[in-house]
C-alpha positions in Angstrom: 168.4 157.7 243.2 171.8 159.4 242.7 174.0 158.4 240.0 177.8 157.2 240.8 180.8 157.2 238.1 184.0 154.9 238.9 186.3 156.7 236.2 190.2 155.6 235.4 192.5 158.1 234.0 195.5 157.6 231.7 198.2 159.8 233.3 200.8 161.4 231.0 203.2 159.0 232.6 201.3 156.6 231.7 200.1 155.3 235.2 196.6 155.4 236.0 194.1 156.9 238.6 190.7 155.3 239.8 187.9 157.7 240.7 184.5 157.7 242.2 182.5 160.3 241.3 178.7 161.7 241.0 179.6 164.7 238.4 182.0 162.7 236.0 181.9 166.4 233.8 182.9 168.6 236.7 185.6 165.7 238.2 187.3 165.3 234.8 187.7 169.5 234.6 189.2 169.9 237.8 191.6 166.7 237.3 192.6 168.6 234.1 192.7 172.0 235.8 194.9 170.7 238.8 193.2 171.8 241.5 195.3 171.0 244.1 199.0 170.8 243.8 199.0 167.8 246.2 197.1 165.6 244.4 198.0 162.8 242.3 197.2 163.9 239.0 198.0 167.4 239.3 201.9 166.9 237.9 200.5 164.0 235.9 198.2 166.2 233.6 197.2 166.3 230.7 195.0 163.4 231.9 192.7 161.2 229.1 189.3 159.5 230.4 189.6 155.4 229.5 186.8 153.9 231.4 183.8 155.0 233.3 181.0 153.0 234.6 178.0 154.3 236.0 175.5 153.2 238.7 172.7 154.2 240.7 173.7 152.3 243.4 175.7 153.5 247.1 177.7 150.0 247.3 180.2 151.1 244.6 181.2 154.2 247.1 181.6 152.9 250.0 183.3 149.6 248.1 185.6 152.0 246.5 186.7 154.1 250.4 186.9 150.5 252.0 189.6 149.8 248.9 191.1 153.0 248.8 191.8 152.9 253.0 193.1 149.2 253.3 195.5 150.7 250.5 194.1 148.1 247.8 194.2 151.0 245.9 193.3 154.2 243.4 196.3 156.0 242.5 198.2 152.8 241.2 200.2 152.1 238.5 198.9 149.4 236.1 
């Protein structure tokens, strides 16, 4: 069974982004290493890990892209 991590981020201005992930180590380096100058966090960095949960289960990702598409939302602000 493949392990899932739902991860929140404290942003450097203080908002927050919700992740889904199944390498929390690799995720949190390439938030930190701004990958993408599109994404959310990239002009947001440094970034700080405050939760993480983990599960073995597939309902929490495809909870999490139902959420994210209806707009219920990740990359809010708290």
């Amino acid at each position: 069974m493949k392990l899932y991590f739902v991860y929140i981020l404290e942003c450097s201005d203080e908002s927050f982004y919700v992740g889904l992930t199944n390498n929390i180590d690799r995720r949190l380096s390439e938030h930190q290493g701004g990958l993408s100058s599109s994404s959310y966090t990239f002009k947001r960095r440094p970034v700080k890990l405050v939760y993480t949960k983990t599960s073995g289960s597939s309902w929490m990702r495809s909870s999490l892209k139902s959420s994210s598409k209806d707009g219920a939302g990740t990359k809010n602000r708290l």
